[in-house]
N, CA, C and O of each residue as an XYZ file, in Angstrom:
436
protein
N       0.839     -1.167      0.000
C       0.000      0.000      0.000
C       0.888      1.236      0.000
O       1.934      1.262      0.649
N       0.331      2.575     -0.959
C       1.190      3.431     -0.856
C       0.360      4.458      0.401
O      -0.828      4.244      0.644
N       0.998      5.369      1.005
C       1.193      5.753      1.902
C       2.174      7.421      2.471
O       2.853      8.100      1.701
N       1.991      7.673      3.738
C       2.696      8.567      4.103
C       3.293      8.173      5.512
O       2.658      7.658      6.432
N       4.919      8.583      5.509
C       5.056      8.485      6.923
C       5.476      9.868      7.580
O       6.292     10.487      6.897
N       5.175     10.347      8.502
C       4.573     11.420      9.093
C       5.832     11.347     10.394
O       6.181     10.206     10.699
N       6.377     12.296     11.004
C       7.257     12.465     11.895
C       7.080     13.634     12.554
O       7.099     14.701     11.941
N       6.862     13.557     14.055
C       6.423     14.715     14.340
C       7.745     14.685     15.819
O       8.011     13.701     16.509
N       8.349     16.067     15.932
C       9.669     15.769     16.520
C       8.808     16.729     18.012
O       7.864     17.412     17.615
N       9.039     16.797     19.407
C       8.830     17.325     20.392
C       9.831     17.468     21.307
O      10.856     16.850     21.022
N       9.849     18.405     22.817
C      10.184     17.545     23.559
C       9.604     16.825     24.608
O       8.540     17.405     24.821
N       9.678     16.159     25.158
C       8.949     15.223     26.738
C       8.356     15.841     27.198
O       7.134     15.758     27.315
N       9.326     16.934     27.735
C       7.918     17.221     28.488
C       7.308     18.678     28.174
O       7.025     19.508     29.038
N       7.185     18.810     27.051
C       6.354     19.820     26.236
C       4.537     19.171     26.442
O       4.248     17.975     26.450
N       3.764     20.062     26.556
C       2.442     19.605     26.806
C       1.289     20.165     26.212
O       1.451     21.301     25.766
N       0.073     19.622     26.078
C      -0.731     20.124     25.386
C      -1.886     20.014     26.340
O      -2.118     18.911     26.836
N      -2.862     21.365     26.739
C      -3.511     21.030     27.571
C      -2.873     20.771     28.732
O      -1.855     21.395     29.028
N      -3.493     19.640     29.682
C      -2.933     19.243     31.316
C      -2.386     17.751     30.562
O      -2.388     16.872     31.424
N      -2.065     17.382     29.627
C      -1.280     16.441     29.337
C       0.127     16.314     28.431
O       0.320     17.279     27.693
N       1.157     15.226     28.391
C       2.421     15.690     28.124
C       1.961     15.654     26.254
O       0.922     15.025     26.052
N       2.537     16.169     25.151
C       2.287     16.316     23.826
C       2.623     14.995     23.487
O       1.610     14.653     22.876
N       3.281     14.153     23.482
C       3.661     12.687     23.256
C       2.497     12.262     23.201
O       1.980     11.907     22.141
N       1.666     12.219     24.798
C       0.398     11.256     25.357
C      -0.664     11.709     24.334
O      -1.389     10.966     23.671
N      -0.631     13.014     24.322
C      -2.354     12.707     23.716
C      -1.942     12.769     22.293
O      -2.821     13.236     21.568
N      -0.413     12.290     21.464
C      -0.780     12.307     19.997
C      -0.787     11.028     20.165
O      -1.118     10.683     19.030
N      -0.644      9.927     20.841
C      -0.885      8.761     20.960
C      -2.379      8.489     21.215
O      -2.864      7.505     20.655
N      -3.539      9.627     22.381
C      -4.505      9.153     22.811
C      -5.299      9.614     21.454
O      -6.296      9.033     21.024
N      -4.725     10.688     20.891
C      -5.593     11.516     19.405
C      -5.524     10.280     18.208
O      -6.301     10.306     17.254
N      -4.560      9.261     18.367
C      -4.409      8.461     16.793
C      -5.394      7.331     17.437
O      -5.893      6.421     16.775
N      -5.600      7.538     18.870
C      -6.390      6.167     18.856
C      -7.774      6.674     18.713
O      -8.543      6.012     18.016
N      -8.312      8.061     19.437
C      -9.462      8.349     19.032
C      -9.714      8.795     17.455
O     -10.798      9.225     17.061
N      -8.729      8.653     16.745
C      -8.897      8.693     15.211
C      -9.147      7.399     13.978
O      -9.332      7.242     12.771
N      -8.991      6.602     15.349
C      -8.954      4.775     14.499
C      -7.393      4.926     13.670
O      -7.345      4.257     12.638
N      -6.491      5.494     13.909
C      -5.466      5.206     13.193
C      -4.811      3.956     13.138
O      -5.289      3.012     13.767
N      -3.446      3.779     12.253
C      -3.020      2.462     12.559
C      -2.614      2.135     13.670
O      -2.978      1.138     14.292
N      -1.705      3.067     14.069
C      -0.758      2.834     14.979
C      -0.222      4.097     15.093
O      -0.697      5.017     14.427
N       1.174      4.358     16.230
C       1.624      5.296     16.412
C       2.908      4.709     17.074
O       2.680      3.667     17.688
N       4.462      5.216     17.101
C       5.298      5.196     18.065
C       6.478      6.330     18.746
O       7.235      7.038     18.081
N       6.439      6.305     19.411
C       7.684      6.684     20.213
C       8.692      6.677     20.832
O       8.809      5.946     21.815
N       9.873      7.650     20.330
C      11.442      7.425     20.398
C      11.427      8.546     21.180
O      10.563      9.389     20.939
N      12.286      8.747     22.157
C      12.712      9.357     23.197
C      14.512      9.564     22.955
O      15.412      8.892     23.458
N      14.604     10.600     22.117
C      16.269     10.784     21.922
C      17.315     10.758     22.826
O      16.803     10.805     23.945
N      18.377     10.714     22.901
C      19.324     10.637     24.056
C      19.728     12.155     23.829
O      19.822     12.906     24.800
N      19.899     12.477     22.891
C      20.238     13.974     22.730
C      19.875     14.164     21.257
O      19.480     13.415     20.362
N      20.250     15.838     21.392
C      20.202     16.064     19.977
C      19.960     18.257     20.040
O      20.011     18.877     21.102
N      19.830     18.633     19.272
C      19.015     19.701     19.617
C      18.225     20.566     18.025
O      18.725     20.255     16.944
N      17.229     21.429     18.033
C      16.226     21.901     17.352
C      16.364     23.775     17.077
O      17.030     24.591     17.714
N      15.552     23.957     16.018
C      15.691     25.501     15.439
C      16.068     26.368     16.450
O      16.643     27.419     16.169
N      15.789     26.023     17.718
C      16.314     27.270     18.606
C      17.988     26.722     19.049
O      18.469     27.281     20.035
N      18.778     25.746     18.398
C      20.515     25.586     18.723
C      20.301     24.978     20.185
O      21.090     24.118     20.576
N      19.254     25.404     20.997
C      19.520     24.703     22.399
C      19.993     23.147     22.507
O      19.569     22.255     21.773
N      20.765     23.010     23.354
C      21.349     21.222     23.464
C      20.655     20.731     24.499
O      20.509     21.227     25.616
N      20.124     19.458     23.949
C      19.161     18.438     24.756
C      20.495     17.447     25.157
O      21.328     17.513     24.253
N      20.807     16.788     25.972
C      21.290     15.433     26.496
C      20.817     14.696     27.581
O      20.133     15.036     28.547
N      21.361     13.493     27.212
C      20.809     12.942     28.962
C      21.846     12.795     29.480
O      21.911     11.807     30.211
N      22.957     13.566     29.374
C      23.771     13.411     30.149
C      24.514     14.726     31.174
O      25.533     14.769     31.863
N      23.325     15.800     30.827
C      22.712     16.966     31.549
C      21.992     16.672     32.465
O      21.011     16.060     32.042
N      21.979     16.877     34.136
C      20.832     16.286     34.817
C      20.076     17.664     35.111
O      18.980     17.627     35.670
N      20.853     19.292     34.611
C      19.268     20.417     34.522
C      18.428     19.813     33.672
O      17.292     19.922     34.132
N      18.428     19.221     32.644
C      17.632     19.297     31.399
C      17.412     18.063     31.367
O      17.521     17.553     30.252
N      17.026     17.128     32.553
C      16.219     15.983     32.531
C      14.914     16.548     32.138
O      14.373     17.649     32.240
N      14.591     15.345     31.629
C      12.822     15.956     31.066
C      12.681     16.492     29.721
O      11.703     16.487     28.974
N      14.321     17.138     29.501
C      13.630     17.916     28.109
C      14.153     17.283     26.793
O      14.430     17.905     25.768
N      14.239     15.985     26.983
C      15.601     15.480     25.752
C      13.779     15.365     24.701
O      12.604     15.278     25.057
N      14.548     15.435     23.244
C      13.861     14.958     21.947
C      13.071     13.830     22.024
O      13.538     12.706     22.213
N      12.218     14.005     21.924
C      10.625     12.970     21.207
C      10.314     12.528     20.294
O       9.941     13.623     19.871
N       9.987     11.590     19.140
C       9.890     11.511     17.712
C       9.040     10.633     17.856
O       9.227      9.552     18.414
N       7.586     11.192     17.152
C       6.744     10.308     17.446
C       6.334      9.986     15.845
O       6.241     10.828     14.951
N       6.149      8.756     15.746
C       5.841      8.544     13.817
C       4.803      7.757     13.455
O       4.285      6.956     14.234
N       4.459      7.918     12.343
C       3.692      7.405     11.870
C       3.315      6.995     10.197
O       3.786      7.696      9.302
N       2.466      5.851      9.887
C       2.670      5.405      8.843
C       1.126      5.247      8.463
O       0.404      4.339      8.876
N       0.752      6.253      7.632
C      -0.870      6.202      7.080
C      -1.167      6.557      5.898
O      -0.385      7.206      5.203
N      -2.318      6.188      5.513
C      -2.813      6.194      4.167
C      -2.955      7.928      3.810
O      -2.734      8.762      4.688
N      -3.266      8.226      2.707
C      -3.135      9.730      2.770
C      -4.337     10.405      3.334
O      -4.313     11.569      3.735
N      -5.281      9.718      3.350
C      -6.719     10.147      4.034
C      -6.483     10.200      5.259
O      -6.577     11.302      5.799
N      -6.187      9.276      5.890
C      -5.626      9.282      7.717
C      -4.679     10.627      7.721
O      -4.783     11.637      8.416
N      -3.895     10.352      6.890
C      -2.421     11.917      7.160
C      -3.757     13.026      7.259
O      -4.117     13.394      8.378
N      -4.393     13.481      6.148
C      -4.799     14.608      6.205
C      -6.044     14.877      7.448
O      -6.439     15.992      7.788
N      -6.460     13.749      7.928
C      -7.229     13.579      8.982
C      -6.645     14.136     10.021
O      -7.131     15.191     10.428
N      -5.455     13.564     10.710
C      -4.537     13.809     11.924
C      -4.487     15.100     11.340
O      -5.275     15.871     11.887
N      -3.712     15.688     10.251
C      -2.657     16.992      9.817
C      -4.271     17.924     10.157
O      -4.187     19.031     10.690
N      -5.342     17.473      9.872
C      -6.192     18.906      9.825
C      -6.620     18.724     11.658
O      -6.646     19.854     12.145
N      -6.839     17.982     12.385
C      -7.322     18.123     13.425
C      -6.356     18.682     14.701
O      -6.773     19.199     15.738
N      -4.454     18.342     14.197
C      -3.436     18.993     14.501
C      -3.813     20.696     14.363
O      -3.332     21.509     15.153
N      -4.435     20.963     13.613
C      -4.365     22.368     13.072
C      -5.535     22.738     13.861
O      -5.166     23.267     14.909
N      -6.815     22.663     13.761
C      -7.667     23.063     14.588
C      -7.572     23.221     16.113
O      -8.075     24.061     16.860
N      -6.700     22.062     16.376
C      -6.158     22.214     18.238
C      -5.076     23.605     18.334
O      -4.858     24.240     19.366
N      -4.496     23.870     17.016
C      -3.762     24.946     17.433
C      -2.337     24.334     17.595
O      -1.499     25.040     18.155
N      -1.994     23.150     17.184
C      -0.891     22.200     17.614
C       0.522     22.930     16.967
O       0.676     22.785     15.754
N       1.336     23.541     17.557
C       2.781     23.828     17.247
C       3.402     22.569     17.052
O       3.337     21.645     17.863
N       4.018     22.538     15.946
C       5.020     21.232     15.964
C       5.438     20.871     14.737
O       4.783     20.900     13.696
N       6.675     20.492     14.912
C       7.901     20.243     13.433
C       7.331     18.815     13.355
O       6.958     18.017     14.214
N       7.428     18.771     11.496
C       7.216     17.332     11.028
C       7.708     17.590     10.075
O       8.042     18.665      9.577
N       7.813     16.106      9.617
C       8.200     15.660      8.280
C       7.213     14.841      7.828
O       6.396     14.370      8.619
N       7.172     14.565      6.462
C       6.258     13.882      5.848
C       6.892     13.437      4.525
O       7.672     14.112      3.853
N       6.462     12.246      4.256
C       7.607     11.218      3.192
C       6.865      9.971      2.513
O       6.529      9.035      3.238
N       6.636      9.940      1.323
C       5.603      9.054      0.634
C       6.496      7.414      1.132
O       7.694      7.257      1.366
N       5.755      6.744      1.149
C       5.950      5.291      1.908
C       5.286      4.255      1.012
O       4.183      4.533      0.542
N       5.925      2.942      0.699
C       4.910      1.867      0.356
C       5.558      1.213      1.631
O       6.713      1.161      2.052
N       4.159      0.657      2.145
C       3.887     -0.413      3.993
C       2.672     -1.114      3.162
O       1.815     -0.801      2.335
N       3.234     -2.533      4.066
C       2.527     -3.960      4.049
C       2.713     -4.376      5.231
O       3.311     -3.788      6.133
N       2.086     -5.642      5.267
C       2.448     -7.076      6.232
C       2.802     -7.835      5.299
O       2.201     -7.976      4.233
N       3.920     -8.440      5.674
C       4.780     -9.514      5.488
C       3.850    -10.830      6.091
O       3.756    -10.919      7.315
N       3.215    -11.773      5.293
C       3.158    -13.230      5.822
C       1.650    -13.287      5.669
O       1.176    -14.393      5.931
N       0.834    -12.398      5.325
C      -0.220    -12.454      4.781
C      -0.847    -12.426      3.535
O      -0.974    -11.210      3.394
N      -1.214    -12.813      2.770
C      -1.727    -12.228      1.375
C      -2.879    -11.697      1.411
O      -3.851    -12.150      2.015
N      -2.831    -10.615      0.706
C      -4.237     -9.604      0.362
C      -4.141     -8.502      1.405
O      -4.829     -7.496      1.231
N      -3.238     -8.606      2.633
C      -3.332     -7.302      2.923
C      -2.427     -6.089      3.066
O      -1.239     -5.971      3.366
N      -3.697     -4.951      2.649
C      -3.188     -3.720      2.046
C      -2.032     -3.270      2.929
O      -1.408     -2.245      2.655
């Protein structure tokens, strides 16, 4: 199946609402019926503002890089991408045409 995979970069403990931004793009793909969703928690790295994330900083526990991704049909992308926008959602992504299957089944998309 062709596809989009979707990358949306944060940090931890950046939040949306009274919850952390990670949690509810995980609780938002499930109230969206999406496929799936995951999350990487960087060891370091740092973003447009030059600031340095590490975990080997113990001020800046809490604030290391997030990468949460995803792999959906283009109807799902524009689903998430427009309801991102209506919440008002700040946040860097990437987006990258994809062909995704299952391996070990036949017939599915």
């Amino acid at each position: 199946m062709n596809g989009v995979y979707v990358k949306f970069y944060t940090e931890e403990n950046r939040r949306h609402g009274h919850q952390l931004l990670h949690q509810w793009l995980v609780a938002l793909s499930r109230e969206l019926d999406l496929p799936g969703c995951s999350v990487f928690r960087a060891i370091g790295g740092f973003g447009h503002h030059h600031a340095l994330h590490s975990a080997h900083f113990f001020e800046l526990q809490g604030d290391l890089p997030v990468e949460i991704v995803f792999a959906l049909s283009p109807a799902q992308e524009a689903l998430l991408m427009q309801r991102l926008r209506d919440e008002g959602v700040e946040l860097f992504y990437m987006r990258m045409p994809i062909e995704f299957g299952l391996l070990g089944q036949a017939d599915v998309p």
